[in-house]
Structure formats: structure tokens, C-alpha cells
PQR file with spaces between the fields and no chain letter, atoms N, CA, C, O and H, PARSE charges and radii, in Angstrom:
ATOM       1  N    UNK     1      34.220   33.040  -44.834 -0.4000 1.5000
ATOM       2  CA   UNK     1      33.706   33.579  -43.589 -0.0000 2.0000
ATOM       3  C    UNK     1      32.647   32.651  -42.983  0.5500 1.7000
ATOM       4  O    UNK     1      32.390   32.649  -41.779 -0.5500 1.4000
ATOM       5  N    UNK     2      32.040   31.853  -43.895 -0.4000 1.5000
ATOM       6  CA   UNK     2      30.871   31.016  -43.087 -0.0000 2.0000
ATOM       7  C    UNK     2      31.569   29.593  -42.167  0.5500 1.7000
ATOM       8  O    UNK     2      31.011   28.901  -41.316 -0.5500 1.4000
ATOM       9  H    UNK     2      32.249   31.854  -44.873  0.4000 1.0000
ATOM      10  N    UNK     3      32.777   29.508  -42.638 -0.4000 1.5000
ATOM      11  CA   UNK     3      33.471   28.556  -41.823 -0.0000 2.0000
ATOM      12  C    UNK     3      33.811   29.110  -40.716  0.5500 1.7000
ATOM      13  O    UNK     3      33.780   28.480  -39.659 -0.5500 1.4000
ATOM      14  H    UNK     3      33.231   30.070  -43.330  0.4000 1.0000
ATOM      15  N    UNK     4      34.177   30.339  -40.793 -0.4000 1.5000
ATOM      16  CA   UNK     4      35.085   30.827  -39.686 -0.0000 2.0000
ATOM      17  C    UNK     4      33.497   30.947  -38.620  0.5500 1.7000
ATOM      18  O    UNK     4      33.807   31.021  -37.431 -0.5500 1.4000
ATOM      19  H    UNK     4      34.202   30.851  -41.651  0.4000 1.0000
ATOM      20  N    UNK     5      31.955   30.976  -38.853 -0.4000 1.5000
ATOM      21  CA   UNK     5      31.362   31.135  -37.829 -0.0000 2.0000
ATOM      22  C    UNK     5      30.326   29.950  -37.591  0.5500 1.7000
ATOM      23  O    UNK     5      29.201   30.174  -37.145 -0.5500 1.4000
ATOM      24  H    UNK     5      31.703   30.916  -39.819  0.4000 1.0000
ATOM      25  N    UNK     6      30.720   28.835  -37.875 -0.4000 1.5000
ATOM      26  CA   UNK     6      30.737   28.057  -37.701 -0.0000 2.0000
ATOM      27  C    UNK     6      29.273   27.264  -38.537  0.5500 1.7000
ATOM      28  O    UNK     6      28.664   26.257  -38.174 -0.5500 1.4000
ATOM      29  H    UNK     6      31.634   28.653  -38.238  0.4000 1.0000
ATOM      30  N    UNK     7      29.029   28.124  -39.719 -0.4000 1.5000
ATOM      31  CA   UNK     7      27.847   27.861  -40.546 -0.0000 2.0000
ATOM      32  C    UNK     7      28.014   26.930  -41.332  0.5500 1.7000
ATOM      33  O    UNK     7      26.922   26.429  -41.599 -0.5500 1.4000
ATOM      34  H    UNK     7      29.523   28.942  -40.015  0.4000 1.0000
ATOM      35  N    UNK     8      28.916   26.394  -41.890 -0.4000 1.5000
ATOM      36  CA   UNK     8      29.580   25.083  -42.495 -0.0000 2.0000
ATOM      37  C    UNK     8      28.927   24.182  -41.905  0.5500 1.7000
ATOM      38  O    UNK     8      27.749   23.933  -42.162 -0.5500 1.4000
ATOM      39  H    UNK     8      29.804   26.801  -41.673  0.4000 1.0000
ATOM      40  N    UNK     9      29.717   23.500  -40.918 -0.4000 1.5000
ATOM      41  CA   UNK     9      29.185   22.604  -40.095 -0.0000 2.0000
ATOM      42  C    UNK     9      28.009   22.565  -39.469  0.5500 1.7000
ATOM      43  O    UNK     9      27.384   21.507  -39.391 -0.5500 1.4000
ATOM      44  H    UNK     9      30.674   23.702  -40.709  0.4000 1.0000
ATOM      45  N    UNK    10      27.557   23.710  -38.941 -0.4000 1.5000
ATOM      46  CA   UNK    10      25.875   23.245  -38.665 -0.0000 2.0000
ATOM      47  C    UNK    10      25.052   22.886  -39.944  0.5500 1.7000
ATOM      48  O    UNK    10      24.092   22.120  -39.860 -0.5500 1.4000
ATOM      49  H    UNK    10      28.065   24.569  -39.004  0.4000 1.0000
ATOM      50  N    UNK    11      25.503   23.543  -41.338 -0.4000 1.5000
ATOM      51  CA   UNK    11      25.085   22.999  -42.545 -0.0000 2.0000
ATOM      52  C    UNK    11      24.854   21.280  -42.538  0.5500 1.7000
ATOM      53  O    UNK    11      23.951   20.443  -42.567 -0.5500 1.4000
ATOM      54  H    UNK    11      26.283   24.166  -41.407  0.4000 1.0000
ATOM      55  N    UNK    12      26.039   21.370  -42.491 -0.4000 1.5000
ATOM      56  CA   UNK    12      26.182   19.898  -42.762 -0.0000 2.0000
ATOM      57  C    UNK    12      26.006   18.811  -41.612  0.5500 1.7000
ATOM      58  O    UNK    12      26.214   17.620  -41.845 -0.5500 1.4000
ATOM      59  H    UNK    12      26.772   22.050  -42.467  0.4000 1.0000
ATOM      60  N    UNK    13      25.618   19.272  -40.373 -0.4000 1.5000
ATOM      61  CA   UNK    13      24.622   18.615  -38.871 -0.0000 2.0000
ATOM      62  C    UNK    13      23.665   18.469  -39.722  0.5500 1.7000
ATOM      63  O    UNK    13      23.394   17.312  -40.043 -0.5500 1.4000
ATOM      64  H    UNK    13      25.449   20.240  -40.185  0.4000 1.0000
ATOM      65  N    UNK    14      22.705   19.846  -40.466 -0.4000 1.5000
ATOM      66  CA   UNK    14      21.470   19.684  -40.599 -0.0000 2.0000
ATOM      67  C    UNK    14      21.195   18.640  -41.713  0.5500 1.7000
ATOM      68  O    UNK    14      20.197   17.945  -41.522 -0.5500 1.4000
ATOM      69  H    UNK    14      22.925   20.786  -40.205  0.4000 1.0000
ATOM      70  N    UNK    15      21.983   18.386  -42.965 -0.4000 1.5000
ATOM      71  CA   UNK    15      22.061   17.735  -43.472 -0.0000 2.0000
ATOM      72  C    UNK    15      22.206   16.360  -43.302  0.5500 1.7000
ATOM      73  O    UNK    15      21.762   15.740  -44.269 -0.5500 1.4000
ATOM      74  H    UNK    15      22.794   18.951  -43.120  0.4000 1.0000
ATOM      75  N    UNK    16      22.915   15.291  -41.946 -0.4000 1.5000
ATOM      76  CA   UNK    16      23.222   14.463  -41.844 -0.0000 2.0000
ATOM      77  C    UNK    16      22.101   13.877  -40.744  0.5500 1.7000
ATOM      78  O    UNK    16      21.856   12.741  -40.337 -0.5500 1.4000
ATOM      79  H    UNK    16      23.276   15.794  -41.161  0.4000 1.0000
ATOM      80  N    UNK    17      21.578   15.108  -40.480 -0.4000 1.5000
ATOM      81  CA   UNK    17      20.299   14.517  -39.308 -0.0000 2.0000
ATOM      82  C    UNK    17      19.102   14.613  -40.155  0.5500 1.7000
ATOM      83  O    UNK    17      18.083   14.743  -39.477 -0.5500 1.4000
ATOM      84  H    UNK    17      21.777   16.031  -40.810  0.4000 1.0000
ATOM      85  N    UNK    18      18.840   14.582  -41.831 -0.4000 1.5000
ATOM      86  CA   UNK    18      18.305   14.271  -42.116 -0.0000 2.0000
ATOM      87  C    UNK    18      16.833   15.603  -43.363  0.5500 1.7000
ATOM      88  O    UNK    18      16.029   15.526  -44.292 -0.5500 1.4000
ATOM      89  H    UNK    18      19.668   14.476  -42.382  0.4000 1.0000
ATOM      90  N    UNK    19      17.617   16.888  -42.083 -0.4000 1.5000
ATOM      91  CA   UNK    19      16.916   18.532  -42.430 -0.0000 2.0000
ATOM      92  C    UNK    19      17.457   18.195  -44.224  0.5500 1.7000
ATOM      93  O    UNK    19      18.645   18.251  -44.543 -0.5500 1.4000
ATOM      94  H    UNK    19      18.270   16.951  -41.328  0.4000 1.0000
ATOM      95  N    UNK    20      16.414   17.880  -45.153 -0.4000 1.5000
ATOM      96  CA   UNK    20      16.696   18.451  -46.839 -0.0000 2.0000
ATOM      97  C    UNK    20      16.773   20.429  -47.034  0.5500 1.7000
ATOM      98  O    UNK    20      17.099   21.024  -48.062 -0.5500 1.4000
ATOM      99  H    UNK    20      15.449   17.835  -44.894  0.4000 1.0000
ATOM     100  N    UNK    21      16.417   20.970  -45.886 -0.4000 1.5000
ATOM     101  CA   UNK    21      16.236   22.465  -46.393 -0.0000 2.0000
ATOM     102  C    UNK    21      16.277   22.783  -45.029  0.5500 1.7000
ATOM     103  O    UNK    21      15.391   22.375  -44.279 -0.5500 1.4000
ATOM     104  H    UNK    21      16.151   20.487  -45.051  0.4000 1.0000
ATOM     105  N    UNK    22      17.353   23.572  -44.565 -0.4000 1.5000
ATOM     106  CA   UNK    22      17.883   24.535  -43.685 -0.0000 2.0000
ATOM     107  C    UNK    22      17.037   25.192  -43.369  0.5500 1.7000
ATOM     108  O    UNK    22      16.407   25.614  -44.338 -0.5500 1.4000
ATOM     109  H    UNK    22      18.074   23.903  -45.175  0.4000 1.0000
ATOM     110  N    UNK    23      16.467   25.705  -41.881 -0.4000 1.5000
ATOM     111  CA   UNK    23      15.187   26.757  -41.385 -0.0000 2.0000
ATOM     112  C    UNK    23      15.555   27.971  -42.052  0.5500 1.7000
ATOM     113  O    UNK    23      16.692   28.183  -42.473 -0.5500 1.4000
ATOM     114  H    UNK    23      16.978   25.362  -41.093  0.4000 1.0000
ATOM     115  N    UNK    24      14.452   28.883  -42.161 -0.4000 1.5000
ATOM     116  CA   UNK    24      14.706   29.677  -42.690 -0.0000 2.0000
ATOM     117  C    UNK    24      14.961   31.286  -41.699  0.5500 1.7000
ATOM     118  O    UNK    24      13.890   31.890  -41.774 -0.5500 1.4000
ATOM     119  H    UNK    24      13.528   28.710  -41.820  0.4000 1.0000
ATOM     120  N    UNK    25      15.401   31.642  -41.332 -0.4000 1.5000
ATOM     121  CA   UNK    25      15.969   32.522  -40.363 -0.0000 2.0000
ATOM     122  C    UNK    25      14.949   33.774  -40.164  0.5500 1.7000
ATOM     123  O    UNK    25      15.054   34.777  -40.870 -0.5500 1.4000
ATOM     124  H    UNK    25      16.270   31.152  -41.271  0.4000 1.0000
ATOM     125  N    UNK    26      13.770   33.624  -38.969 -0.4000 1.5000
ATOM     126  CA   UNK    26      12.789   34.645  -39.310 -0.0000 2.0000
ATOM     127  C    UNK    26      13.452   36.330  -39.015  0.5500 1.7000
ATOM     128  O    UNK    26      14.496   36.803  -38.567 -0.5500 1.4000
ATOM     129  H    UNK    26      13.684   32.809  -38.396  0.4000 1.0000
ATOM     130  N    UNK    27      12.444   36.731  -39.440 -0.4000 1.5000
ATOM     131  CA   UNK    27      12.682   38.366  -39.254 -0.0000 2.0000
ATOM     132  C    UNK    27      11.544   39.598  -38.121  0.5500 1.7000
ATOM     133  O    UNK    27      10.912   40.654  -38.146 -0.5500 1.4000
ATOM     134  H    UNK    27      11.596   36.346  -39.803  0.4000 1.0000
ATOM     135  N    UNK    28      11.867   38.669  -37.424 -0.4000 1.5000
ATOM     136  CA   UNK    28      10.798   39.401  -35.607 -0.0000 2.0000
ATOM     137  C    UNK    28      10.421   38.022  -35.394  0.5500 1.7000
ATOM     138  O    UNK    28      11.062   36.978  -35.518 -0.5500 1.4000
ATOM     139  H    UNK    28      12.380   37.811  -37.403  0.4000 1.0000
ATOM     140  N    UNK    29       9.288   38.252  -35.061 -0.4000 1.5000
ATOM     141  CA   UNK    29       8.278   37.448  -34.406 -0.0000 2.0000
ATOM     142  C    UNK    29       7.607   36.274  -34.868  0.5500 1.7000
ATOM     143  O    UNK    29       7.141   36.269  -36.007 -0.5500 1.4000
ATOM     144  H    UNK    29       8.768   39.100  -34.961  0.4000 1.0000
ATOM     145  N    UNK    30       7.496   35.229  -34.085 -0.4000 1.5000
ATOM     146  CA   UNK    30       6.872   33.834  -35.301 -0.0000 2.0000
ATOM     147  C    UNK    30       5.293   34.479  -35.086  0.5500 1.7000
ATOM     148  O    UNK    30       4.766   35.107  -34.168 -0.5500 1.4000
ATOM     149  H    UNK    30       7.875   35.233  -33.159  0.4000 1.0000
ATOM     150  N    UNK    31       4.843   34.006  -36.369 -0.4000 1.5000
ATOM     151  CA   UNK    31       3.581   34.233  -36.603 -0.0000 2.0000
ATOM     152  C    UNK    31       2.736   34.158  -35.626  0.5500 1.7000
ATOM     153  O    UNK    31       1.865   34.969  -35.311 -0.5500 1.4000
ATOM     154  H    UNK    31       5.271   33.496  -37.114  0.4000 1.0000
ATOM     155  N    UNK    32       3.045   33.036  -35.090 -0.4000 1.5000
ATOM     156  CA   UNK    32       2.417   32.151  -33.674 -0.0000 2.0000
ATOM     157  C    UNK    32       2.409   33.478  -32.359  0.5500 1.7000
ATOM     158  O    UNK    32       1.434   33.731  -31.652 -0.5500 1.4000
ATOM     159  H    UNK    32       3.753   32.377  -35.346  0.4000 1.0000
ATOM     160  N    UNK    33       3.584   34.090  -32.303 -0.4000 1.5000
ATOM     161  CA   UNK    33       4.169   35.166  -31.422 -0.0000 2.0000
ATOM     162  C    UNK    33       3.432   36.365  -31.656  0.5500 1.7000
ATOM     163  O    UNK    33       3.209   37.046  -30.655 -0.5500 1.4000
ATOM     164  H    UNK    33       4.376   33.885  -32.877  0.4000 1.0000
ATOM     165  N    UNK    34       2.915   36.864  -32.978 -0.4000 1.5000
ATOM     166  CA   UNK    34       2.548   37.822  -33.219 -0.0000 2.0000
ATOM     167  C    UNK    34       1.326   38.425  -32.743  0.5500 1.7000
ATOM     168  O    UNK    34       0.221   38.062  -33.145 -0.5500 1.4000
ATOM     169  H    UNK    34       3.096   36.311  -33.792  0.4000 1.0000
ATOM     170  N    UNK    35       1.518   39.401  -31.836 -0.4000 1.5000
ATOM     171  CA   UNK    35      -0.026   40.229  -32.009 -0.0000 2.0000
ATOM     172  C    UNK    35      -0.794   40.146  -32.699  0.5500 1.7000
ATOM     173  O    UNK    35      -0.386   40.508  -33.803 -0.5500 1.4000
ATOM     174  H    UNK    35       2.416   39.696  -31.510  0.4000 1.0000
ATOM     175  N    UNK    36      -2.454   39.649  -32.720 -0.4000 1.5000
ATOM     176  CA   UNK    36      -3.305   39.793  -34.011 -0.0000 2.0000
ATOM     177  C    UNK    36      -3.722   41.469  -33.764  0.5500 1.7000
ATOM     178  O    UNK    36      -4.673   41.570  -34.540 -0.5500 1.4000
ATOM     179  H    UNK    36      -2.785   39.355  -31.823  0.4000 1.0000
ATOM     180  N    UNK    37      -3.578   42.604  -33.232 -0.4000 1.5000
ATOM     181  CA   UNK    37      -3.999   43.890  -33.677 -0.0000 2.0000
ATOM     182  C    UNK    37      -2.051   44.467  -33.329  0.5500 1.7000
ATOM     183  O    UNK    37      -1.363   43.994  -32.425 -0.5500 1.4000
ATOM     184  H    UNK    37      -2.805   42.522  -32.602  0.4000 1.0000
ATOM     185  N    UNK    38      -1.677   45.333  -34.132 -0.4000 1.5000
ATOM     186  CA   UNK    38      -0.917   46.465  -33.704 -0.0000 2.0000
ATOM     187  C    UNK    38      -1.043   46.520  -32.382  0.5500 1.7000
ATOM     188  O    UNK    38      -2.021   46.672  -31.649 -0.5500 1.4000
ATOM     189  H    UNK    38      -2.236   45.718  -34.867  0.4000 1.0000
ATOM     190  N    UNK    39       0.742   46.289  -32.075 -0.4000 1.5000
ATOM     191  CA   UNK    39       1.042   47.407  -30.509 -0.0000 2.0000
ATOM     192  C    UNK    39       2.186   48.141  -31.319  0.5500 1.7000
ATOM     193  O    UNK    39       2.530   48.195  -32.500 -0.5500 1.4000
ATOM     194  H    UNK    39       1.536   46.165  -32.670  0.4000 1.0000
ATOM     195  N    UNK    40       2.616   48.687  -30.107 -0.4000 1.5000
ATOM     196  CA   UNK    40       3.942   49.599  -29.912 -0.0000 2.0000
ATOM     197  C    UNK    40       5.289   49.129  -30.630  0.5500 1.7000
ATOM     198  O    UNK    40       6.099   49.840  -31.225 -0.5500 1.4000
ATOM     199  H    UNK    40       2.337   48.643  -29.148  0.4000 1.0000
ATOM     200  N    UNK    41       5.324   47.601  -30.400 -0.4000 1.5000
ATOM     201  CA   UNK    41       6.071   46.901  -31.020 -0.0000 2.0000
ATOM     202  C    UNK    41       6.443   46.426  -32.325  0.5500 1.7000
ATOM     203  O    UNK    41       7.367   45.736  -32.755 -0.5500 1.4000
ATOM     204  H    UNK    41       4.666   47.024  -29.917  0.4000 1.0000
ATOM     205  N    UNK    42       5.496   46.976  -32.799 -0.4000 1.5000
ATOM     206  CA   UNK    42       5.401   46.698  -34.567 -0.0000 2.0000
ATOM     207  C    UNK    42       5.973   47.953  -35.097  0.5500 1.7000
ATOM     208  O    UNK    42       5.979   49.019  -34.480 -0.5500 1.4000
ATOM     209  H    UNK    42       4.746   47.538  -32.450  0.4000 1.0000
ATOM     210  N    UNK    43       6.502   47.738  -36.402 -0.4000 1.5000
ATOM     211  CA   UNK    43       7.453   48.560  -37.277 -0.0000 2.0000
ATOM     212  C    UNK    43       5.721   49.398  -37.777  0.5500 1.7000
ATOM     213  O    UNK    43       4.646   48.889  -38.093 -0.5500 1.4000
ATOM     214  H    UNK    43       6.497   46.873  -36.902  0.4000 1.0000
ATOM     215  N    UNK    44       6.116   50.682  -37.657 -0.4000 1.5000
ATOM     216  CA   UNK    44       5.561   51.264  -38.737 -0.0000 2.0000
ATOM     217  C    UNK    44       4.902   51.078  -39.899  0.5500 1.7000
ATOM     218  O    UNK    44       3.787   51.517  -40.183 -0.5500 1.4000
ATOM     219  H    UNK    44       6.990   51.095  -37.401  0.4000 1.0000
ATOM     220  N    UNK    45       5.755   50.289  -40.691 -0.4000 1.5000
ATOM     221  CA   UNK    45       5.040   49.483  -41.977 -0.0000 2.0000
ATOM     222  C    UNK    45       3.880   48.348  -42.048  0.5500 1.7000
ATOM     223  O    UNK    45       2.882   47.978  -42.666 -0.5500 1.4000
ATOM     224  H    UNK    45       6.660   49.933  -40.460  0.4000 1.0000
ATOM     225  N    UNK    46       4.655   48.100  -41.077 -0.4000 1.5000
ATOM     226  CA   UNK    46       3.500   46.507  -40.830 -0.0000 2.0000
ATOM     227  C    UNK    46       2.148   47.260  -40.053  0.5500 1.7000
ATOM     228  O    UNK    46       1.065   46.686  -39.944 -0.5500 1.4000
ATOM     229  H    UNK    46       5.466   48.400  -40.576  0.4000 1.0000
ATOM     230  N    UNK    47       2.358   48.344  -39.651 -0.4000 1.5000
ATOM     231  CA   UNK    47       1.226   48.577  -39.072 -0.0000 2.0000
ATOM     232  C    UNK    47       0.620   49.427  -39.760  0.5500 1.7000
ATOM     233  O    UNK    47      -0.306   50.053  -39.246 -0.5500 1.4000
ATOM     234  H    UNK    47       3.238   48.810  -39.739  0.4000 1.0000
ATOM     235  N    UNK    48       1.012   49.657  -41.129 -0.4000 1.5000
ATOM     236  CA   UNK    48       0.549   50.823  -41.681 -0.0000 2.0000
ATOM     237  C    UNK    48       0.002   49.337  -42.951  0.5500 1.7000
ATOM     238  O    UNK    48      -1.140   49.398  -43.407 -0.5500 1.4000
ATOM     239  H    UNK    48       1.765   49.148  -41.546  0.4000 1.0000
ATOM     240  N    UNK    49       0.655   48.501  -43.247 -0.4000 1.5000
ATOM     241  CA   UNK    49      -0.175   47.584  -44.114 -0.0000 2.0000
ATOM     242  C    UNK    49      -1.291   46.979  -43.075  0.5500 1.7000
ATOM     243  O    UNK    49      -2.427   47.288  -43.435 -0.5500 1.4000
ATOM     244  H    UNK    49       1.582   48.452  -42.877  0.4000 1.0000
ATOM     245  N    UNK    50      -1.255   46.271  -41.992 -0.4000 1.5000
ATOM     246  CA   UNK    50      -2.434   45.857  -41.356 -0.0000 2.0000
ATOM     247  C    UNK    50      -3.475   46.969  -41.431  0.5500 1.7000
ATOM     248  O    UNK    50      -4.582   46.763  -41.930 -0.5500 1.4000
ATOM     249  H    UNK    50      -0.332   46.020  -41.699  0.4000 1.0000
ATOM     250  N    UNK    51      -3.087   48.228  -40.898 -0.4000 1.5000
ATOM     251  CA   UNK    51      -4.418   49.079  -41.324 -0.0000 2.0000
ATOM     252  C    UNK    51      -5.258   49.259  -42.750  0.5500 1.7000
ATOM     253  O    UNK    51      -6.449   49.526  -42.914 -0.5500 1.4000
ATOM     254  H    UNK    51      -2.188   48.396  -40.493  0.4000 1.0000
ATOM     255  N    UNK    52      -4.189   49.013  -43.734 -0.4000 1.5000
ATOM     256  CA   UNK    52      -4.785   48.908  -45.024 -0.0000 2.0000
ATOM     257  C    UNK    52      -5.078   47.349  -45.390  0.5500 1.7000
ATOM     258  O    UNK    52      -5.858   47.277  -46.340 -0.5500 1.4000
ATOM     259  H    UNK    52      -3.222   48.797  -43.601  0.4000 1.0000
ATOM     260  N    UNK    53      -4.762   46.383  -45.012 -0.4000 1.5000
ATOM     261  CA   UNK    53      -5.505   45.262  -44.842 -0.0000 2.0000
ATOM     262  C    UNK    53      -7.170   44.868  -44.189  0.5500 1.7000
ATOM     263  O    UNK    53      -7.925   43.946  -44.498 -0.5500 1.4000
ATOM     264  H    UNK    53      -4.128   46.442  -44.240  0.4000 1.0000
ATOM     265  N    UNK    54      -7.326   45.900  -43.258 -0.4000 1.5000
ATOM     266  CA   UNK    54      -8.561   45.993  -42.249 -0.0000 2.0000
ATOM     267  C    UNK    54      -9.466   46.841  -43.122  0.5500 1.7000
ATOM     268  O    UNK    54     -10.690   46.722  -43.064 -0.5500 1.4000
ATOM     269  H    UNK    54      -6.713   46.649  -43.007  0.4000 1.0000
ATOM     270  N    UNK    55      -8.793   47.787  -44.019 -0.4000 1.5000
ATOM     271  CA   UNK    55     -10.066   49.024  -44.925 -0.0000 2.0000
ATOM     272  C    UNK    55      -9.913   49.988  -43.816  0.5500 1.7000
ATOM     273  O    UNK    55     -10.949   50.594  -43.544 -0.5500 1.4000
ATOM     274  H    UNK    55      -7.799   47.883  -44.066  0.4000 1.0000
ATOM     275  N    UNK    56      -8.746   50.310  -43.026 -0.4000 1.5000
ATOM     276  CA   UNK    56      -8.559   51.214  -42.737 -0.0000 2.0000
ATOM     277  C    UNK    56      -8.157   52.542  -42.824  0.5500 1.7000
ATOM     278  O    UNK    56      -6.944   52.401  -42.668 -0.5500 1.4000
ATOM     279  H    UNK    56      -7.904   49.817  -43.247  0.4000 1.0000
ATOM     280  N    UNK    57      -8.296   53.439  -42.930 -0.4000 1.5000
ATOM     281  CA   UNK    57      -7.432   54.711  -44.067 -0.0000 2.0000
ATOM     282  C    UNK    57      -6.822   55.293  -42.739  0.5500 1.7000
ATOM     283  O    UNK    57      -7.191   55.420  -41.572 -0.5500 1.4000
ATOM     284  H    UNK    57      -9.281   53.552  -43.056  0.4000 1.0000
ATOM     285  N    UNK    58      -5.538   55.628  -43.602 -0.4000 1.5000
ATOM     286  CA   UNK    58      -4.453   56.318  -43.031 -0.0000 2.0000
ATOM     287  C    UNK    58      -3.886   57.284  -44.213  0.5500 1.7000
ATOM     288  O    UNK    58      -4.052   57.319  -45.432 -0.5500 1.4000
ATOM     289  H    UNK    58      -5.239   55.524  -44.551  0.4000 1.0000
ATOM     290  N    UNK    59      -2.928   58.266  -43.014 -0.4000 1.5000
ATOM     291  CA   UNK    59      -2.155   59.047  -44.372 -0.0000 2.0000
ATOM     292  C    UNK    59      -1.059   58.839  -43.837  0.5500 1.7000
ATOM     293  O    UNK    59      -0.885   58.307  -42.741 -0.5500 1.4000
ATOM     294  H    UNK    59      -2.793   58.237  -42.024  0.4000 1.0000
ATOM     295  N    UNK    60       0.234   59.478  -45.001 -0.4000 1.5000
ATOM     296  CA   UNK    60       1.042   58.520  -45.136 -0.0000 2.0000
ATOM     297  C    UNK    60       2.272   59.485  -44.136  0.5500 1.7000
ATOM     298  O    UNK    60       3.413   59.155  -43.811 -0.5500 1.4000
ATOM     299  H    UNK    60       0.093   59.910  -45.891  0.4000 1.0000
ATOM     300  N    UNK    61       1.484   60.794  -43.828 -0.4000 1.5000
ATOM     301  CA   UNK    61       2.377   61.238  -42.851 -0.0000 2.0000
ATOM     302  C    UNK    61       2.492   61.351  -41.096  0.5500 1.7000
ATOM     303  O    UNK    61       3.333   61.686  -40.262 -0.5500 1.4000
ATOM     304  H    UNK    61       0.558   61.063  -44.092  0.4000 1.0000
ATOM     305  N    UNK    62       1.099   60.853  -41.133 -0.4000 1.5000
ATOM     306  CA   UNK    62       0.754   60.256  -39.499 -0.0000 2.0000
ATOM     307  C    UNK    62       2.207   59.314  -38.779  0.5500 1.7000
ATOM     308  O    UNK    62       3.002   58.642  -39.437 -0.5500 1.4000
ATOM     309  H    UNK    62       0.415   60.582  -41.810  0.4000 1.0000
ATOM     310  N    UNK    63       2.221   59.489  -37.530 -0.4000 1.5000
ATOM     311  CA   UNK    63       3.450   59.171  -36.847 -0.0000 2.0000
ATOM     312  C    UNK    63       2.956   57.838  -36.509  0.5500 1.7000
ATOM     313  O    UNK    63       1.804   57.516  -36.802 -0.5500 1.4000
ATOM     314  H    UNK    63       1.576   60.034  -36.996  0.4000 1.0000
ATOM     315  N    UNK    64       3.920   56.880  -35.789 -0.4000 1.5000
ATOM     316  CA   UNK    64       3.077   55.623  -35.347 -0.0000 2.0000
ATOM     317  C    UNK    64       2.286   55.685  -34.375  0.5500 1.7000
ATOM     318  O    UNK    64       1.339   54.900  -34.315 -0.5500 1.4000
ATOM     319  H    UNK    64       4.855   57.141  -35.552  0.4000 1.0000
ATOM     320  N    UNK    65       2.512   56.656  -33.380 -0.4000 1.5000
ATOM     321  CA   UNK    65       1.619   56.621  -32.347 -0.0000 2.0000
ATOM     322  C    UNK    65       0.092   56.952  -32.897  0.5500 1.7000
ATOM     323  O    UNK    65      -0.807   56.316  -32.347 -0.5500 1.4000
ATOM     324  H    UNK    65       3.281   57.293  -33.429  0.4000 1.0000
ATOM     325  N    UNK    66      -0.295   57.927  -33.976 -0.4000 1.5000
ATOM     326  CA   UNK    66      -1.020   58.343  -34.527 -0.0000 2.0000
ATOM     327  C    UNK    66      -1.838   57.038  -35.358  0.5500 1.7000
ATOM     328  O    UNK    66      -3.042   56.785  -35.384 -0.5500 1.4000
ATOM     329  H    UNK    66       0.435   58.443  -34.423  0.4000 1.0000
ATOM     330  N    UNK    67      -0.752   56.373  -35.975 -0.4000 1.5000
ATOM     331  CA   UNK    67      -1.304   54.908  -36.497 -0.0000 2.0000
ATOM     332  C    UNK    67      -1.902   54.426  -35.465  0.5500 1.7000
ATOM     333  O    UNK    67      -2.977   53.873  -35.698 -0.5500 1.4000
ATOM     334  H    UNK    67       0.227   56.579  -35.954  0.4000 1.0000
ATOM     335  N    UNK    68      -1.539   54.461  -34.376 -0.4000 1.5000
ATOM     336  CA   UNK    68      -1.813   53.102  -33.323 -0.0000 2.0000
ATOM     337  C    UNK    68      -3.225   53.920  -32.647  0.5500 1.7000
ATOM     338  O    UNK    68      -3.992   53.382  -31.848 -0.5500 1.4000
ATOM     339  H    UNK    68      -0.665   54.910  -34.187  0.4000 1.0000
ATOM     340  N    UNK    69      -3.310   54.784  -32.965 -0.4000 1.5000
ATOM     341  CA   UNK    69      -4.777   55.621  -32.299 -0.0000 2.0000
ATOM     342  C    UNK    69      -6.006   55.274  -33.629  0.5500 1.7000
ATOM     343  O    UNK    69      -7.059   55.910  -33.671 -0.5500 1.4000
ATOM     344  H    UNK    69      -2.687   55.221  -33.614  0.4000 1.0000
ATOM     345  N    UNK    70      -5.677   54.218  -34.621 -0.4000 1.5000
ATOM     346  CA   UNK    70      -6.690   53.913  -35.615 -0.0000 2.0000
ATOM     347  C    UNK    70      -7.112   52.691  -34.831  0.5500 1.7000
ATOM     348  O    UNK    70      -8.204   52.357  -34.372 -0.5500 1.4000
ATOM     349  H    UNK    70      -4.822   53.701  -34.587  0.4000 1.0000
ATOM     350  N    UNK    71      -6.047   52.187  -34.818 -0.4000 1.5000
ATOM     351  CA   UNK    71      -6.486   50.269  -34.472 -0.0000 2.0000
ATOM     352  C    UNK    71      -7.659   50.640  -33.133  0.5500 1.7000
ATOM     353  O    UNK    71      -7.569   51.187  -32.034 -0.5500 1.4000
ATOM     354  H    UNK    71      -5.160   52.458  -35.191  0.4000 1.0000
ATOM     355  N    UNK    72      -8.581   50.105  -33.805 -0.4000 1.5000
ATOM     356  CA   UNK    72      -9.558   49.471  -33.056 -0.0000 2.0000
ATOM     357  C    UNK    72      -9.009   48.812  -31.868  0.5500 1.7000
ATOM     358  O    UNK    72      -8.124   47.982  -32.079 -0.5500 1.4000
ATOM     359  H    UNK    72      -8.655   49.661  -34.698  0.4000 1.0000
ATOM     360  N    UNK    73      -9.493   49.102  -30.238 -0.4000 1.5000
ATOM     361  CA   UNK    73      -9.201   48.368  -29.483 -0.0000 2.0000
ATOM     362  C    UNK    73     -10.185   46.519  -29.316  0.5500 1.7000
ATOM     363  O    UNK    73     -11.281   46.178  -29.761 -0.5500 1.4000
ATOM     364  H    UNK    73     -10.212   49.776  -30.067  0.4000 1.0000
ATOM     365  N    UNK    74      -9.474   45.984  -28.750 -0.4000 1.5000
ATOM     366  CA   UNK    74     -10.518   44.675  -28.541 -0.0000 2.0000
ATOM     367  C    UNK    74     -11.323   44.350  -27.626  0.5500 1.7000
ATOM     368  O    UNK    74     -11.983   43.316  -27.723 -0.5500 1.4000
ATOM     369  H    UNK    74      -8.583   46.260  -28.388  0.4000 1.0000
């Protein structure tokens, strides 16, 4: 199946132009991209670890909007 979508060959582009290790395929936002506080846009989790990263307390049945009424505005 990785031939048929054409992952073979860009393999082996990246390989011949010199790439030793294939990018690694992010999952949202580049770091660079990222909000430094919680919006709307963040998963639940991530905003429920940033609050516990900050010494923020939360419980674990609060909704996100409810999360997003912790974060400190800037």
C-alpha cells in the first residue's frame, strides 16, 4: 500500500537528496504555531496538562470551556 500512495518514492527522493531521516509527521500545530496559553483550539488534554504544568488545579470532570475559564488571561 505505501507504493500504491506514492510513499516509496518520496522515500527514496528524500534519501537521494541527501534527508538520512525522513520528517517526522507532526500531530497539530508546530511548536512555533502554538499558542503559549490555551484557546478553544486545544484538545482538552493538552489543556488540562498545561494547567497542571502552571500549578493549576482542575477537576477531572470540568468541561473545556470550564478549563479555559482557569487560564489566566494575558
Amino acid at each position: 500500500m505505501a507504493t500504491q500512495l506514492g510513499i516509496g518514492r518520496n522515500t527514496r527522493w528524500l534519501y537521494a537528496s541527501g534527508v538520512t531521516d525522513p520528517p517526522e509527521v507532526p500531530e497539530g500545530l508546530a511548536a512555533s504555531q502554538q499558542p503559549t496559553t490555551p484557546t478553544s483550539s486545544w484538545l482538552k488534554g493538552d489543556i488540562q496538562a498545561w494547567l497542571t504544568e502552571h500549578e493549576i488545579e482542575w477537576d477531572s470532570g470540568m468541561t473545556k470551556d470550564e478549563l479555559l475559564d482557569l487560564v489566566p488571561e494575558e
